[in-house]
Backbone of each chain as nested JSON, in Angstrom:
{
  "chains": [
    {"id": "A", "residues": [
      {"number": 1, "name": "UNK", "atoms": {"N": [186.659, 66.79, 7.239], "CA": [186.477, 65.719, 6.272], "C": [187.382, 64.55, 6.635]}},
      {"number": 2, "name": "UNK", "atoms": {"N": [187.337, 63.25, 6.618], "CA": [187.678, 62.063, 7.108], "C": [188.323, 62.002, 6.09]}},
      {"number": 3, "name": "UNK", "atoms": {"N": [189.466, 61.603, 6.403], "CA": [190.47, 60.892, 5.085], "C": [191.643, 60.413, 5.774]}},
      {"number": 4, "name": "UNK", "atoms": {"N": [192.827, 59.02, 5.016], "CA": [193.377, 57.981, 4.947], "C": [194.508, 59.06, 5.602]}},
      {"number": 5, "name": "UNK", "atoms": {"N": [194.637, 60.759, 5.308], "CA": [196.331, 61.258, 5.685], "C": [197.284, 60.389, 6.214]}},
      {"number": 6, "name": "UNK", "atoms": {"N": [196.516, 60.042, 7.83], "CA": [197.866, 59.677, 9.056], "C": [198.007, 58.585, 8.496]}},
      {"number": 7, "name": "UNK", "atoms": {"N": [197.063, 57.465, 8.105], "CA": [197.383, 56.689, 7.625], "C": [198.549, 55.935, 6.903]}},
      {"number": 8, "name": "UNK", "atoms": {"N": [198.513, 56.966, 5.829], "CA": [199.288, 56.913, 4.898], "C": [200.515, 57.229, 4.828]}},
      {"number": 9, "name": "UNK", "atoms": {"N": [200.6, 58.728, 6.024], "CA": [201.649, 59.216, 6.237], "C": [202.534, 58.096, 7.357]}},
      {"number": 10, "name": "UNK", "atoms": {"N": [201.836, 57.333, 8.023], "CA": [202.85, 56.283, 8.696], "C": [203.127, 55.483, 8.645]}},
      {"number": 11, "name": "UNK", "atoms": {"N": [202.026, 54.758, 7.252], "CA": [202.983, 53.605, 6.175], "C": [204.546, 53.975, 5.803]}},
      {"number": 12, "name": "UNK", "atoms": {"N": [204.453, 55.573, 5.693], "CA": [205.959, 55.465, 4.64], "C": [206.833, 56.477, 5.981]}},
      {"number": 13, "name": "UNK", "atoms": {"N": [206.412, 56.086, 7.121], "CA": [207.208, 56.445, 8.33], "C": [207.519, 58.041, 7.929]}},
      {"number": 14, "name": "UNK", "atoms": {"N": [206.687, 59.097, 8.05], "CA": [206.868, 60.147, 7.921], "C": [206.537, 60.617, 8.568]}},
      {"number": 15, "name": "UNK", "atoms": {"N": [207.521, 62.093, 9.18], "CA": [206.822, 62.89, 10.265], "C": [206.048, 63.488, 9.882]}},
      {"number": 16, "name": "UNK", "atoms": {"N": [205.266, 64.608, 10.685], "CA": [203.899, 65.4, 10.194], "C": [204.678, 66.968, 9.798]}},
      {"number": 17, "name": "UNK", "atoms": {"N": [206.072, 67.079, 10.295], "CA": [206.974, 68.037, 9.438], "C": [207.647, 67.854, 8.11]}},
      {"number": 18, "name": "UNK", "atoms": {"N": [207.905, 66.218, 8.2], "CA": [208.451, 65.897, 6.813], "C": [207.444, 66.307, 5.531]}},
      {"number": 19, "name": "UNK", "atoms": {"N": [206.514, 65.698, 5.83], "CA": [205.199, 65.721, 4.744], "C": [204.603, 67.178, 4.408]}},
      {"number": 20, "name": "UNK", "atoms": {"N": [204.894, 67.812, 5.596], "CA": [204.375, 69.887, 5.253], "C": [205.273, 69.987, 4.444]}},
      {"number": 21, "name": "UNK", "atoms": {"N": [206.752, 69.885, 4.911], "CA": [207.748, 70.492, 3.866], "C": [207.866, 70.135, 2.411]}},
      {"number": 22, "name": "UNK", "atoms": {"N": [207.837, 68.688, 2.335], "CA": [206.77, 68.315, 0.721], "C": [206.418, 68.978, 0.202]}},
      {"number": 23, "name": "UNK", "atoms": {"N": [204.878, 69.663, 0.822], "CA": [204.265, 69.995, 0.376], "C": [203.811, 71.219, 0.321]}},
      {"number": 24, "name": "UNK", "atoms": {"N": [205.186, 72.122, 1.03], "CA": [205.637, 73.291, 0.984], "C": [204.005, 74.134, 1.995]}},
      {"number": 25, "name": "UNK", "atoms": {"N": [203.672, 73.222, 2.877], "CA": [202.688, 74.22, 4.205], "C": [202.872, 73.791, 5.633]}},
      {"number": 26, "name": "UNK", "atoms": {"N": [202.802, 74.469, 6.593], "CA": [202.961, 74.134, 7.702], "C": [202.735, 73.133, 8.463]}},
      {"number": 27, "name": "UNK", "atoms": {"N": [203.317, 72.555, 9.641], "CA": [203.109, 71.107, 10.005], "C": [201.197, 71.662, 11.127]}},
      {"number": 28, "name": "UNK", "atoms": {"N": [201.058, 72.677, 11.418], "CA": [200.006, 72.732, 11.934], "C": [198.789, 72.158, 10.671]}},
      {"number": 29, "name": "UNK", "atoms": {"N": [198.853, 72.784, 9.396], "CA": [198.105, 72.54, 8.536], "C": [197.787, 71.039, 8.112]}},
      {"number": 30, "name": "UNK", "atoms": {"N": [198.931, 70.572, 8.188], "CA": [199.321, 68.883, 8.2], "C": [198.364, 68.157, 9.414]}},
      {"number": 31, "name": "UNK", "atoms": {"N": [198.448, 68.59, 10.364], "CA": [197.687, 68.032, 11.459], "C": [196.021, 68.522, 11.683]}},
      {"number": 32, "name": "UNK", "atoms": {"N": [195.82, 69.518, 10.495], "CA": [194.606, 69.99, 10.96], "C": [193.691, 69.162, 10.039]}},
      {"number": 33, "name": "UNK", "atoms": {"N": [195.111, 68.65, 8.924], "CA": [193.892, 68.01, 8.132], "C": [193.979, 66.688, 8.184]}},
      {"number": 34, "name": "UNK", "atoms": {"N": [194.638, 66.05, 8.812], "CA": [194.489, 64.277, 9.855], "C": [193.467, 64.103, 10.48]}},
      {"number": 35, "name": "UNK", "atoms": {"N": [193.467, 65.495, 11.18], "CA": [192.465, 65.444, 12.084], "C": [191.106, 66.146, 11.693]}},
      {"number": 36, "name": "UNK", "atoms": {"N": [190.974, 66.228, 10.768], "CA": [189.68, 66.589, 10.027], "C": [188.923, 67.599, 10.716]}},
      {"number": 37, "name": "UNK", "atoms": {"N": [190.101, 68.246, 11.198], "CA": [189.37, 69.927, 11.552], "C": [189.308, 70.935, 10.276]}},
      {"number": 38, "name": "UNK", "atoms": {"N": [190.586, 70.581, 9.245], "CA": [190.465, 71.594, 7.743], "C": [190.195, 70.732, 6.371]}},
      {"number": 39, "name": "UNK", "atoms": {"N": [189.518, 71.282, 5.61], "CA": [189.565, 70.584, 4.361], "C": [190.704, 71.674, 3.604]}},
      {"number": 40, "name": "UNK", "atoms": {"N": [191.803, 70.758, 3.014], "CA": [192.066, 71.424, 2.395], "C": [191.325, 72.021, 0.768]}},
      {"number": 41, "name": "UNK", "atoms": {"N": [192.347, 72.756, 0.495], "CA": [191.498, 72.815, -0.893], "C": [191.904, 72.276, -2.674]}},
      {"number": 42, "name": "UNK", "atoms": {"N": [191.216, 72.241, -3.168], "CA": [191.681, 71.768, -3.925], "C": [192.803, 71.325, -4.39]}},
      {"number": 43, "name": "UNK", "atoms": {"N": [193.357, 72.373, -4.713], "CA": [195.023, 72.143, -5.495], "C": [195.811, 71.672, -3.994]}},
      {"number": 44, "name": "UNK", "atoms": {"N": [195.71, 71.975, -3.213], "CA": [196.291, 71.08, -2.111], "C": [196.235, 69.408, -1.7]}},
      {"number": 45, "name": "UNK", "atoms": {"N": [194.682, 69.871, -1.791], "CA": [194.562, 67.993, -2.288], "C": [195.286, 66.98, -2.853]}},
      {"number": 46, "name": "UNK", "atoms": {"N": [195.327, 67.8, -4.174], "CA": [195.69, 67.154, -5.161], "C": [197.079, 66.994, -5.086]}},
      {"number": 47, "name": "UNK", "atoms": {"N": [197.678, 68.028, -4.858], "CA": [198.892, 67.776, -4.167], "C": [199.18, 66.706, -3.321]}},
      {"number": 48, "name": "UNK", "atoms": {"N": [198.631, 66.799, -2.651], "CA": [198.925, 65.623, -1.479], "C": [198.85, 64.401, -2.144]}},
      {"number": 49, "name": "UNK", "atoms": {"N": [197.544, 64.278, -3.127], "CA": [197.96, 63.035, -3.415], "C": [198.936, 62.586, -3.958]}},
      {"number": 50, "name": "UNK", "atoms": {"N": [199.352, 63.265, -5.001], "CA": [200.698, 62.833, -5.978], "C": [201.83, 62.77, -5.036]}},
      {"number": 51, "name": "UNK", "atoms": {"N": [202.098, 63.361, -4.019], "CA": [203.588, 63.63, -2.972], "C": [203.167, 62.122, -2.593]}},
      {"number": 52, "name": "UNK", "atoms": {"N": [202.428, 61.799, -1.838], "CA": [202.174, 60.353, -0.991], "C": [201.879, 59.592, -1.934]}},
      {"number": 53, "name": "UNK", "atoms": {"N": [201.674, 59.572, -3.471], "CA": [201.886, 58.39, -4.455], "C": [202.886, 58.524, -4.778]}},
      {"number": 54, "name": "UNK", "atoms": {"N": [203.133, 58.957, -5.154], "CA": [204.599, 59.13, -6.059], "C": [205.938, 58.901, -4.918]}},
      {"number": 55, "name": "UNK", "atoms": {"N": [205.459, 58.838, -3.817], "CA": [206.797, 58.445, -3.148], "C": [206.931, 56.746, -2.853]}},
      {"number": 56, "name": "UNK", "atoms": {"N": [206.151, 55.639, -3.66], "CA": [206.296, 54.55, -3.831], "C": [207.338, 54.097, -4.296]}}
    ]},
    {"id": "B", "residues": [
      {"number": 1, "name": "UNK", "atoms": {"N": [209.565, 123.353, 12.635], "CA": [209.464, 122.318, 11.898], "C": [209.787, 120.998, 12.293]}},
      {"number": 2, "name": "UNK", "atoms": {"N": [211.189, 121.397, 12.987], "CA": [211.993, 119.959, 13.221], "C": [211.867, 119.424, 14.238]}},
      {"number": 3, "name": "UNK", "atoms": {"N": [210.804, 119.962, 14.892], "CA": [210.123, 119.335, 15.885], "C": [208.835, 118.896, 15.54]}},
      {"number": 4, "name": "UNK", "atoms": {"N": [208.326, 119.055, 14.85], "CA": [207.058, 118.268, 14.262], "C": [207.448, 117.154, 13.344]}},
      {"number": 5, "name": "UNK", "atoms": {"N": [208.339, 117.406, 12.975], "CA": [209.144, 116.521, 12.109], "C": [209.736, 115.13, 13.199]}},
      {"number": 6, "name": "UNK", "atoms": {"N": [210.069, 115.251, 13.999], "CA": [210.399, 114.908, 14.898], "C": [209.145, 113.626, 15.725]}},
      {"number": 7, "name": "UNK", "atoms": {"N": [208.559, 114.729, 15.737], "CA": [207.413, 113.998, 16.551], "C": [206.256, 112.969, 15.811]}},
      {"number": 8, "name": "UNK", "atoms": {"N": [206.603, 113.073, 14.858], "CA": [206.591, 112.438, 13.463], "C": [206.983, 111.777, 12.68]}},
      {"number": 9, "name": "UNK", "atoms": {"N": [208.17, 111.465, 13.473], "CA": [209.082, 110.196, 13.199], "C": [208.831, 108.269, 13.527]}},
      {"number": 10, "name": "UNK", "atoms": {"N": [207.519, 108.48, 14.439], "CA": [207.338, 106.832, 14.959], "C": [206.595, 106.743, 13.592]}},
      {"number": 11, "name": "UNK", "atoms": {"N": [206.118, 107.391, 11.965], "CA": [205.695, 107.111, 11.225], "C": [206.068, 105.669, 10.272]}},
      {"number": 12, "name": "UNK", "atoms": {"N": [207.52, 106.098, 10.082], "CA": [208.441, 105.642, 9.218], "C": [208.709, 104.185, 9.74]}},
      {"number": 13, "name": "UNK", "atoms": {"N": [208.604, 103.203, 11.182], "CA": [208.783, 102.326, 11.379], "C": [207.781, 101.538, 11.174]}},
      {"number": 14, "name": "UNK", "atoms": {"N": [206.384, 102.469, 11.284], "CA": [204.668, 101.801, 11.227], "C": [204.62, 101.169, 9.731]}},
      {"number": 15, "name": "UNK", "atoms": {"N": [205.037, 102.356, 8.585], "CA": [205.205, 101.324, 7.628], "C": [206.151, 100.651, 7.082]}},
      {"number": 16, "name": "UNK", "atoms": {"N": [207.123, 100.318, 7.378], "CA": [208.367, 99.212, 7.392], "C": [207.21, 97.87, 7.826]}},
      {"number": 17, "name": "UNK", "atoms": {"N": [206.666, 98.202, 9.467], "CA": [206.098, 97.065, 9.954], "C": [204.53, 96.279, 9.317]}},
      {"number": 18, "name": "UNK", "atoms": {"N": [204.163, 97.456, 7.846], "CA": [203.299, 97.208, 7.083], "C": [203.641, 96.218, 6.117]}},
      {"number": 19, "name": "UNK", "atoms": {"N": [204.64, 97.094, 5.59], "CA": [205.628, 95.708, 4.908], "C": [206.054, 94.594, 5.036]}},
      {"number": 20, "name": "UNK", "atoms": {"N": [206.438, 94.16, 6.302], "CA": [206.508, 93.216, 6.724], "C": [205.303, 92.649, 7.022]}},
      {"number": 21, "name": "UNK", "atoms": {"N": [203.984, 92.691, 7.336], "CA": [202.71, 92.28, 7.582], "C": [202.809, 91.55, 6.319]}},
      {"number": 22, "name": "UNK", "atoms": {"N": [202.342, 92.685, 5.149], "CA": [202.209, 92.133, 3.84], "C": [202.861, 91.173, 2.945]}},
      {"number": 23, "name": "UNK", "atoms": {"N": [204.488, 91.09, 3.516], "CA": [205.226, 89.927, 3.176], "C": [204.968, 88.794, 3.854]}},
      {"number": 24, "name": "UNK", "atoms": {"N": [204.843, 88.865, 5.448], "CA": [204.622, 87.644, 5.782], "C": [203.14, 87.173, 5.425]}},
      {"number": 25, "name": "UNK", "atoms": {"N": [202.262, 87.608, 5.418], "CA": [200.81, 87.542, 4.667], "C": [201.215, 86.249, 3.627]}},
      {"number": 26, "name": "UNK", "atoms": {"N": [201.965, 86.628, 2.505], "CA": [202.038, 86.495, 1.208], "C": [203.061, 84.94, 1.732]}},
      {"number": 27, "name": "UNK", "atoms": {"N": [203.51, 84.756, 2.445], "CA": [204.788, 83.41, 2.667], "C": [203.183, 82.835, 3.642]}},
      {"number": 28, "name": "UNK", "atoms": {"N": [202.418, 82.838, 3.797], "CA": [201.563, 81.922, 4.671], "C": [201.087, 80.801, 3.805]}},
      {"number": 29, "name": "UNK", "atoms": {"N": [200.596, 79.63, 4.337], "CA": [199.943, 78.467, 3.814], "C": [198.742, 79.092, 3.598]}},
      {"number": 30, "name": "UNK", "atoms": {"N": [197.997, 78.149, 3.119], "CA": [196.154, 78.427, 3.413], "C": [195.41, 78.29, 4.648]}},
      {"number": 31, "name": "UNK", "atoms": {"N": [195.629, 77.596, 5.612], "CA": [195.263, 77.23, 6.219], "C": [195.247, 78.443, 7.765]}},
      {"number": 32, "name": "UNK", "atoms": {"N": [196.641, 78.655, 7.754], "CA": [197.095, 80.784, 8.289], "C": [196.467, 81.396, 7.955]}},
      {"number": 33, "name": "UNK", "atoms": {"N": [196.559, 81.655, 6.588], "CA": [195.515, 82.61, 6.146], "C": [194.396, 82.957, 6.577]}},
      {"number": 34, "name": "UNK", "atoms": {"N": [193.851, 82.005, 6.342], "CA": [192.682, 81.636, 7.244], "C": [191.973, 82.174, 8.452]}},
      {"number": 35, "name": "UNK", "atoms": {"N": [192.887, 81.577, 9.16], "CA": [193.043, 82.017, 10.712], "C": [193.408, 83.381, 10.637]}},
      {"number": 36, "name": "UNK", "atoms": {"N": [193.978, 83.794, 9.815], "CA": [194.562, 85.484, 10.185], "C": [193.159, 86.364, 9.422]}},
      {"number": 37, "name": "UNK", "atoms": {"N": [192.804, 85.874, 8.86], "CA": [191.249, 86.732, 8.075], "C": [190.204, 87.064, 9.224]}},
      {"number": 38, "name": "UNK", "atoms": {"N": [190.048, 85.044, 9.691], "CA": [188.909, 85.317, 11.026], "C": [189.475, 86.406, 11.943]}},
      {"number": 39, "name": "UNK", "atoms": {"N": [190.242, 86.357, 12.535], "CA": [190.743, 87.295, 13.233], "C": [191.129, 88.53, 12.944]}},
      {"number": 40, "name": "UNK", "atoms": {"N": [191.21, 89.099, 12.243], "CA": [191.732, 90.566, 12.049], "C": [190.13, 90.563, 11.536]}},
      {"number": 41, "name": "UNK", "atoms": {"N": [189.404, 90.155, 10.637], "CA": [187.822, 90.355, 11.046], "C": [187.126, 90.638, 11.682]}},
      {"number": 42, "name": "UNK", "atoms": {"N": [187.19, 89.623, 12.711], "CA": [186.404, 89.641, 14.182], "C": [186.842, 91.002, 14.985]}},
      {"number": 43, "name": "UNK", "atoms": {"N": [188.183, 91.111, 14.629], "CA": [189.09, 92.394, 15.683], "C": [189.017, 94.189, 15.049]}},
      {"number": 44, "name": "UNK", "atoms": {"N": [188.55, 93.896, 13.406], "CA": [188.054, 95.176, 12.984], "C": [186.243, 95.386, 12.787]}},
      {"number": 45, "name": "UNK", "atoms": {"N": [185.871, 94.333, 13.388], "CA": [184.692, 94.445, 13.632], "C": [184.459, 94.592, 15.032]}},
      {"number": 46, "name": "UNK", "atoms": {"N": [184.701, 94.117, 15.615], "CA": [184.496, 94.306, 17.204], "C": [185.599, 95.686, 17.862]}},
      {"number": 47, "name": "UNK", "atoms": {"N": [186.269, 96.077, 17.173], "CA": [186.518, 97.829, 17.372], "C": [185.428, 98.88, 16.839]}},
      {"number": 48, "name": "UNK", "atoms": {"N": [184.763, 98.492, 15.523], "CA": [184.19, 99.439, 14.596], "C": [182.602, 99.479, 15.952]}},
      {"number": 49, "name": "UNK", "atoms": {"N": [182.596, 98.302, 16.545], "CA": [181.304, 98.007, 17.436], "C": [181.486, 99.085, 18.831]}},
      {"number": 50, "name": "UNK", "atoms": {"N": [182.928, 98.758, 19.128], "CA": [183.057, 99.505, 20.587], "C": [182.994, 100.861, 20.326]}},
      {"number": 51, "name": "UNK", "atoms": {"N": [183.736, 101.118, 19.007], "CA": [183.678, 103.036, 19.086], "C": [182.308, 103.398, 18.267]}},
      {"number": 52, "name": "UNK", "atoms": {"N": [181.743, 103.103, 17.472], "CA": [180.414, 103.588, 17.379], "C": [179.607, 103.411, 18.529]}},
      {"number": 53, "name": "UNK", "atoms": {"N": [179.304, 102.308, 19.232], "CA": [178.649, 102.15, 20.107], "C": [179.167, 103.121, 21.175]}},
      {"number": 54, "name": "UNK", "atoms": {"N": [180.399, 103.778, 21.822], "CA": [180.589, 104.596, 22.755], "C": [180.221, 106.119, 21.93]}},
      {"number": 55, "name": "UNK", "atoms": {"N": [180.52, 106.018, 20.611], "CA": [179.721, 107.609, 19.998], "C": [178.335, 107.712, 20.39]}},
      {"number": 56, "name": "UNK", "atoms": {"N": [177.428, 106.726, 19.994], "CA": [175.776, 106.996, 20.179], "C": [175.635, 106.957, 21.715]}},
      {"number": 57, "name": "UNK", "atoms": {"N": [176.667, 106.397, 22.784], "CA": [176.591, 106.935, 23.999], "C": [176.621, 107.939, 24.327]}},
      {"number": 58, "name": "UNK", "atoms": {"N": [177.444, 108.53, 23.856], "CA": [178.292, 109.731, 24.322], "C": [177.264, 110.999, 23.919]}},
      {"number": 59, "name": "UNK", "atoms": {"N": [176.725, 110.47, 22.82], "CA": [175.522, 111.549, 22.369], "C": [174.224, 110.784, 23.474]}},
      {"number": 60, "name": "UNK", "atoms": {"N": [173.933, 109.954, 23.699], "CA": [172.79, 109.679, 24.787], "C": [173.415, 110.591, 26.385]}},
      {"number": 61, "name": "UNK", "atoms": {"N": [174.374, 111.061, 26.515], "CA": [174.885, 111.708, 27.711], "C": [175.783, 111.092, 28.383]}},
      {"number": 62, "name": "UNK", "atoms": {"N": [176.579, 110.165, 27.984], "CA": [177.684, 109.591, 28.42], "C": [178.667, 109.971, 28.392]}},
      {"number": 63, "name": "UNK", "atoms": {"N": [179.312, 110.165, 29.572], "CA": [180.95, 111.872, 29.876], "C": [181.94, 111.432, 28.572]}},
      {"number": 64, "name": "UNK", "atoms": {"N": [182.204, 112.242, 27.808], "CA": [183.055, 112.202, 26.479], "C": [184.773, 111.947, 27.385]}},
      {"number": 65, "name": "UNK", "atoms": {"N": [185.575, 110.688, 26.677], "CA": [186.309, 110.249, 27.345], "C": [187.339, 110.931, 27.388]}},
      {"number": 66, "name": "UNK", "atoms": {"N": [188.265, 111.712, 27.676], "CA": [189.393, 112.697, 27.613], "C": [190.733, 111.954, 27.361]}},
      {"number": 67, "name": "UNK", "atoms": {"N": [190.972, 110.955, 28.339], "CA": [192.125, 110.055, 28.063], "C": [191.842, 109.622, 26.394]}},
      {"number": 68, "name": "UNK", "atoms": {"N": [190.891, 109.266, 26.195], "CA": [190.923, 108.063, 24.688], "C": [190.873, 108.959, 23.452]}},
      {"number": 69, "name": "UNK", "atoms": {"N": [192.337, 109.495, 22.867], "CA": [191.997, 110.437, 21.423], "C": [192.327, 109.197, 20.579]}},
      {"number": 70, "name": "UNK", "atoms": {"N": [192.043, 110.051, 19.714], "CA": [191.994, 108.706, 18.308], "C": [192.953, 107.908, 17.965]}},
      {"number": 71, "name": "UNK", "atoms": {"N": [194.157, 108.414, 18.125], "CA": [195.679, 107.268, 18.437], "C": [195.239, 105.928, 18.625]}},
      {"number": 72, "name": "UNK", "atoms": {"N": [194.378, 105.703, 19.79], "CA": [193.848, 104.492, 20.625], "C": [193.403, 103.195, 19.778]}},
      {"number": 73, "name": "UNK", "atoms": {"N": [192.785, 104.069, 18.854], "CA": [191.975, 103.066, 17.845], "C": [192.696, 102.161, 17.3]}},
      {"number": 74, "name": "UNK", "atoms": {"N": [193.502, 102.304, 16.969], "CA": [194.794, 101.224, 16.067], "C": [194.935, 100.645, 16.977]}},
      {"number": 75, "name": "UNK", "atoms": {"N": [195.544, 100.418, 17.87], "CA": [196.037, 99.65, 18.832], "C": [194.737, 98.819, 19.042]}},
      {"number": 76, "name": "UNK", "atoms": {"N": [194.002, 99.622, 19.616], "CA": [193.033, 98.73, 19.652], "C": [192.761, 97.292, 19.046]}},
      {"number": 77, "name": "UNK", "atoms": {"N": [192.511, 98.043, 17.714], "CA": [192.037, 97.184, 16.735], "C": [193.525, 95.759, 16.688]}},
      {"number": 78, "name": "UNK", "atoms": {"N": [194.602, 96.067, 16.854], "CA": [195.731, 95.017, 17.208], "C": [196.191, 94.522, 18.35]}},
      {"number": 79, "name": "UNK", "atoms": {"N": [195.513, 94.914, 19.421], "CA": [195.213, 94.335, 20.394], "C": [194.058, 92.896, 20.155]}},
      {"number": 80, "name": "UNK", "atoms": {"N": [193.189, 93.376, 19.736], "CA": [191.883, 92.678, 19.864], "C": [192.315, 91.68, 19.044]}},
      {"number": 81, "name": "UNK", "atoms": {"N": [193.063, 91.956, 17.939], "CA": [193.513, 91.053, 16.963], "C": [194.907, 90.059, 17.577]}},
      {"number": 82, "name": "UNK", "atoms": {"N": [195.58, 90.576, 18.051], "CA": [196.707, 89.51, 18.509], "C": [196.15, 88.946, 19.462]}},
      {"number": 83, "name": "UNK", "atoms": {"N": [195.2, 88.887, 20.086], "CA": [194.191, 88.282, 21.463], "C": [193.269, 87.347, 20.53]}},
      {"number": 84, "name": "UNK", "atoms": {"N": [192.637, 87.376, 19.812], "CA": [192.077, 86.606, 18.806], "C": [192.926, 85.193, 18.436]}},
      {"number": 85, "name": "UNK", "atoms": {"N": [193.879, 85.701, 18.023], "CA": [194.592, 84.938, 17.094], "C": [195.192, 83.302, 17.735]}},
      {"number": 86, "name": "UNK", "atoms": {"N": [195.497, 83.615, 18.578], "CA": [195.534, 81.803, 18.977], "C": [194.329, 81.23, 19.788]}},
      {"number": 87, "name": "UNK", "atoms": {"N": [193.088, 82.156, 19.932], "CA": [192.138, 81.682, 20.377], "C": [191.259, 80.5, 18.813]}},
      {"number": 88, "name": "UNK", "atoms": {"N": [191.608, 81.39, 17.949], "CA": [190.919, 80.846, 16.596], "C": [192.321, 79.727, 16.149]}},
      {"number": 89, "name": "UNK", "atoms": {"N": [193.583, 80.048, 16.309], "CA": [194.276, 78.91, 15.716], "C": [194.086, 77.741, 16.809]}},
      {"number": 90, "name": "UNK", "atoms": {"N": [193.611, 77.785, 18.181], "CA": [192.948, 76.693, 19.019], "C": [192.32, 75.796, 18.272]}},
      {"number": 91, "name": "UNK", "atoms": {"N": [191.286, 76.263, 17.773], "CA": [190.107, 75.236, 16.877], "C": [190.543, 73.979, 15.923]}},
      {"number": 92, "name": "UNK", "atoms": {"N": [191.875, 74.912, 15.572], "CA": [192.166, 73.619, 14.159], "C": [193.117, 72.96, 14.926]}},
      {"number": 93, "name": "UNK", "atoms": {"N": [193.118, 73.097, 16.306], "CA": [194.249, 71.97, 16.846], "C": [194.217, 70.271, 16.357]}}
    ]}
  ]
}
């Protein structure tokens, strides 16, 4: 699934380890879903979004 | 006794190393998980394939194997599975 991740994640200069540990999952998982090899799932999602909003 | 007892001892580390399976299981992301399902899947399916399939041989007249007693099977099946396993975590590179 295509989505903004890296994007977003290198507006706010973050590594692809910083942002797993956030979000308490592995930096492979982090990269699988940049690269739109995994969808995460739901509650992960959602997660993600609030960690990368809320760090404004 | 204390020689069967004995010989009976590589038991006690197999499940320690169960335990530990099941803990690290439980500390994985989703995304591991994952990957560890396909694979220990694929690897208890593709054992359950090789030894039935060498039984209905073996009854078609195929020499019954002497080296391979049933010990084998486990391994097997974690062989096939640790050989799996970064072939399938490849994909989500």
């Amino acid at each position: 699934m295509k989505n903004r991740l890296r994007v977003l994640r290198t507006e706010r200069r973050w590594f692809q380890a910083e942002l797993a540990e956030k979000l308490d999952v592995s930096r492979q998982t982090i990269n699988a879903i940049e690269t739109g090899k995994y969808s995460p799932s739901l509650p992960l999602a959602f997660q993600n979004r609030w960690s990368v909003r809320t760090a404004n | 006794m204390a020689t069967h007892c004995s010989r009976a001892a590589p038991i006690v580390p197999i499940l320690f190393g169960l335990r530990t399976l099941s803990s690290s299981l439980n500390q994985m992301d989703e995304l591991q998980r994952r990957i560890q399902l396909n694979a220990i899947a694929f690897a208890a399916g593709t054992t359950g394939m090789i030894t039935v399939t060498y039984g209905f041989l073996e009854n078609a007249g195929f020499p019954h194997l002497l080296l391979f007693s049933w010990i084998w099977i486990f391994p097997m099946l974690i062989a096939i599975w640790g050989i799996n396993l970064p072939i399938i975590g490849w994909r989500y590179r």
